[in-house]
N, C-alpha and C positions, 0 to 999 in steps of 0.2 A: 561517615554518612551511612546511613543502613539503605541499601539497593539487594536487587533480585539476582541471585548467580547460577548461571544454568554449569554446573559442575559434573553433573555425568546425563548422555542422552536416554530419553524415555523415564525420566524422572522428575518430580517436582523442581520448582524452585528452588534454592534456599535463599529466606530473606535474612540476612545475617550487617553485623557492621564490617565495612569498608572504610581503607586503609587509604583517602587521596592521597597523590604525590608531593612532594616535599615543595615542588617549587613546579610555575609552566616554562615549559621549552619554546623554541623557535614555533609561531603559529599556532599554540595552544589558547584556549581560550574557557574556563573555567564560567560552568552558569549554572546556577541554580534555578531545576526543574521544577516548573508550575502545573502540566500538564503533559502525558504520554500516550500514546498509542496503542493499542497492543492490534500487530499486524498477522494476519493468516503464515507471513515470513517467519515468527519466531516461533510458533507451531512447529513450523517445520524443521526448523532449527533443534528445538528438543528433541523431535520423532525420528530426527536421524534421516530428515527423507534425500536428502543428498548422501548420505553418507557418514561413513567414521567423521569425529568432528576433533579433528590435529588440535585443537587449541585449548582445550578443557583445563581449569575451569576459565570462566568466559563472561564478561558481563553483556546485556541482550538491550533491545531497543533502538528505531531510526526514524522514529519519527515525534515531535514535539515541540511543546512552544516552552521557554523561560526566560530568565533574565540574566542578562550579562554580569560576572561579578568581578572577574579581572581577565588582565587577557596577556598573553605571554609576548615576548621580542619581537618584532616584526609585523604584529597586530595592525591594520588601517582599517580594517572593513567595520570592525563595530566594537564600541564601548562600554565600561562600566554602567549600569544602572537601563543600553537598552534590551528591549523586549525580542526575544528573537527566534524564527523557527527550526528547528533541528532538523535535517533532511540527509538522506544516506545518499543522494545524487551530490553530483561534484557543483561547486559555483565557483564564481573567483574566489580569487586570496591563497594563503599558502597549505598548501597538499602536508601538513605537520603530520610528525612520527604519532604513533597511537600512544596513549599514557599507558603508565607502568603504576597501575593501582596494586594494594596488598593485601592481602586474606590470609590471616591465620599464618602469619609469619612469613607469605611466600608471595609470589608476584602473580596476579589476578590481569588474564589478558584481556583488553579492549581494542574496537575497532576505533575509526576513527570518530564514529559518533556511537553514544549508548545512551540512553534514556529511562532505561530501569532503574533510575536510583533519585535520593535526591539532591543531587550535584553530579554534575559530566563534565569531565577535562573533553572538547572537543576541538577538531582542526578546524583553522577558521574558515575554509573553504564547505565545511557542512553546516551553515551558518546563513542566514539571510533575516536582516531587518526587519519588522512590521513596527508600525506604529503602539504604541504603550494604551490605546485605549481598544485595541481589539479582542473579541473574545476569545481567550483560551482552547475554549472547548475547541471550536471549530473552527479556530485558526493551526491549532495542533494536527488537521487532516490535511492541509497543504505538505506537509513532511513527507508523505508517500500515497494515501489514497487518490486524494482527489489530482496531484499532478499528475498520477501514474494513468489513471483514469482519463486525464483530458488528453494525455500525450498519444495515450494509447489511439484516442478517438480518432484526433485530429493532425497527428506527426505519421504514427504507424500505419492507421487504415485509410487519413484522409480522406475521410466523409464528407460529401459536398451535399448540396442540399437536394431532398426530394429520396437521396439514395438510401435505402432497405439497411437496415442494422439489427443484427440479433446478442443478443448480450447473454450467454448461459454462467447461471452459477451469478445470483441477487445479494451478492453479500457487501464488506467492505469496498472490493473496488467494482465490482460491478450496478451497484447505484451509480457512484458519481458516473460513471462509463454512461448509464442510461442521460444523468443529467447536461453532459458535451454531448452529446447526440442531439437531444432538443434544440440545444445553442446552435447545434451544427446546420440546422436545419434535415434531420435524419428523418423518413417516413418512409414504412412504418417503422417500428421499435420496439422489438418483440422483446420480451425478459421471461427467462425458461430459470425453473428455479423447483425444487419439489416443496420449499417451505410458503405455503401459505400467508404467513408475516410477513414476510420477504417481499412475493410478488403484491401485497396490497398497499407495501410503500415505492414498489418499483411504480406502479400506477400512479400513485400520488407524484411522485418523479419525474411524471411523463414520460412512463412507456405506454403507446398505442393498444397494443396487446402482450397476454401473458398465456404461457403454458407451464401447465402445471403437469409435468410430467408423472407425476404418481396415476397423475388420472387420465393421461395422454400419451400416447408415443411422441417420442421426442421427434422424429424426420416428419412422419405425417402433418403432426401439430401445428409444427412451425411451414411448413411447403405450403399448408390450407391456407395459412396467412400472408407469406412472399410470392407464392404461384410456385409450379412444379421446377422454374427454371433456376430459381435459390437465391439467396441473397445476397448484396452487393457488399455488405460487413458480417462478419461473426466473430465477436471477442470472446475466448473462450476461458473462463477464470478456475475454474475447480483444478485443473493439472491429473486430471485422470484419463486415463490413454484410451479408453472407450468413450470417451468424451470430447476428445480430440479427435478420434477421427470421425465421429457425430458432425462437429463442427467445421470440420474438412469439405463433408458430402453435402452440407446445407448452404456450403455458399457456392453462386454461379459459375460458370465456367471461368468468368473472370471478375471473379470474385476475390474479395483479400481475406483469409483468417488468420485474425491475431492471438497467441497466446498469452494469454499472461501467468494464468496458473504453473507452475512448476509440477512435472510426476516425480511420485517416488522413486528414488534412486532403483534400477532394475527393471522398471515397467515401462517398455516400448510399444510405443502409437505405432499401427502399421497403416499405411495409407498407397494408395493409389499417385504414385508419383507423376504418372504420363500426363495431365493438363497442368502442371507445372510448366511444361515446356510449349504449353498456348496460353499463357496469359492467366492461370490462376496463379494467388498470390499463398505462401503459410510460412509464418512469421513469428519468432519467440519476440516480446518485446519486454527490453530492459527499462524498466518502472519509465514507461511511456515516452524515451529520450527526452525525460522531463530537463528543464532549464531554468532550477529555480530563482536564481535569480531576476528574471525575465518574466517568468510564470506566475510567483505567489505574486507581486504586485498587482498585476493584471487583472489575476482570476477576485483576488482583495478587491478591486475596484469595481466588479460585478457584484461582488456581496454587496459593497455600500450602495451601492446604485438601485437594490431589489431587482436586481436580475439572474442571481445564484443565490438559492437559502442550503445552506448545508446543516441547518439545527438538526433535522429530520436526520441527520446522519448519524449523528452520536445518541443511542438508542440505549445503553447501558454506560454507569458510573462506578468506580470502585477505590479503593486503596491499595499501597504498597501491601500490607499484610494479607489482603484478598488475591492478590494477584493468581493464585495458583486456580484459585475457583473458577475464576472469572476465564481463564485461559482452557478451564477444561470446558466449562461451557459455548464456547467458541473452537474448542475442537468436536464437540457433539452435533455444531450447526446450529446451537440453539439464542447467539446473539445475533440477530439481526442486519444489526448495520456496524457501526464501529463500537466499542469498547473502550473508557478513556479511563487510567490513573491523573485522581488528581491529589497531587501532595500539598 
């Protein structure tokens, strides 16, 4: 199969042919990719922003929709021919070793799910059913935006209705963040963002209000709108430590802020610890303790119902061969919303 390898960090892709393994092991499950993701995560995966990366070379992607094509010993959860979404959070089924794909004569490591390519040996527990007649595009954001997004809203910050939510950093997961907010019953619903595109589909998404910090201070901005006393949510998605603790000082005394952005490896947020110990809340969350098996069904039956439109989400299209474009473009801030390979 020809997939994308991230072989050394702060460097392109190489899309090159790949070497499937010979046969599936205990809880492997073998699909062929129709649709991928490309998450702000695998950015940071090349940029090295955690760190040295032990595993090079490496195949990238966790999030996607395709179809089941065989499935290795121990297999219950899903079958040849269905439709299924790729997701880097756990569900049932078996926790299987990662495949042992080959490159160039040598062994090419993956995790338990990859999506850069066009076939993934995945463990079946990264796996969850949809229905064969759902769209691709925007069924492939259930894999990591939009659960990490609802999880974040609704598990992490536990937004009830009427309570104040500010969402900084309008990109992949911070749309859908704005979109479980409105579900939540959240007002207001500020979206702080410096892209212009951004903040006129956060609007359209139902945020209340927007600050566009190129033309605003960011504390002042958002305080004119929640009152001086702060707000009750602040998701904070960029992972930049002047931004963190932005987002630290804008919510109330007992107020909750959620991380979800990651900083680069070496850059520490300093914050004001002492109202930790009255009731304010600040919180990393891990892609939202989303529960996809629980979660895409769910959140799927708000799409069919017109109660969730996630089209507006997938804002750019591209190919395996593109890939490196398309990824530098969304490392400049210049895609929008999501980004989707379709093979």
């Amino acid at each position: 199969m020809r997939a994308a390898i991230l072989a050394e960090q702060r460097k392109p892709l190489v899309v090159d042919e790949v070497e499937l393994p010979a046969s599936l092991e205990v809880g492997q499950v073998l699909v062929r990719m129709v649709v991928s993701g490309i998450c702000g995560s695998q950015v940071g995966e090349i940029d090295g922003v955690k760190g040295p990366d032990r595993y090079l070379p490496h195949l990238l992607g966790h999030e996607g929709v395709g179809t089941v094509m065989a499935s290795g010993p121990g297999v219950k959860r899903v079958r040849a021919g269905e439709s299924v979404v790729l997701h880097w959070r756990k569900a049932p089924g078996i926790d299987a070793d990662p495949p042992a794909y080959r490159w160039r004569g040598a062994r090419l490591n993956a995790g338990w799910v990859t999506t850069f390519g066009e076939y993934a040996v995945v463990s079946e527990n990264r796996l969850t059913v949809v229905p064969s007649d759902v769209d691709p595009e925007t069924t492939s954001l259930f894999g990591c935006p939009v659960t990490t997004a609802f999880g974040m809203v609704t598990r992490n910050a536990r937004l009830t209705i009427g309570e104040s939510l500010v969402v900084i950093g309008c990109g992949g997961i911070g749309l859908p963040v704005i979109q479980a907010a409105v579900l939540a019953g959240g007002y207001p619903i500020v979206a702080v963002d410096i892209s212009s595109p951004k903040l006129d589909l956060a609007r359209r998404l139902g945020a209340t209000h927007v600050v566009d910090t190129r033309a605003h201070e960011l504390i002042a901005g958002v305080r004119e709108i929640v009152g001086a006393g702060g707000a009750d949510v602040v998701i904070e998605n960029t992972g930049r430590a002047d931004l963190i603790r932005s987002a630290y000082e804008l919510a109330a005394s007992d107020g909750r802020t959620i991380l979800g952005g990651v900083p680069v490896h070496g850059q520490d947020a300093s914050i004001d610890t002492l109202p930790l110990h009255f009731g304010k809340v600040l919180m990393g969350s891990h892609g939202g303790d989303a529960q996809p098996a629980r979660d895409i069904p769910r959140y799927l039956s708000l799409v069919r119902a017109g109660r969730l439109d996630l089209e507006p989400l997938v804002t750019e299209r591209t190919d395996l061969g593109a890939i490196n474009e398309a990824i530098e473009r969304l490392r400049r801030g210049e895609v929008i919303g999501r980004c989707v390979i379709r093979f």
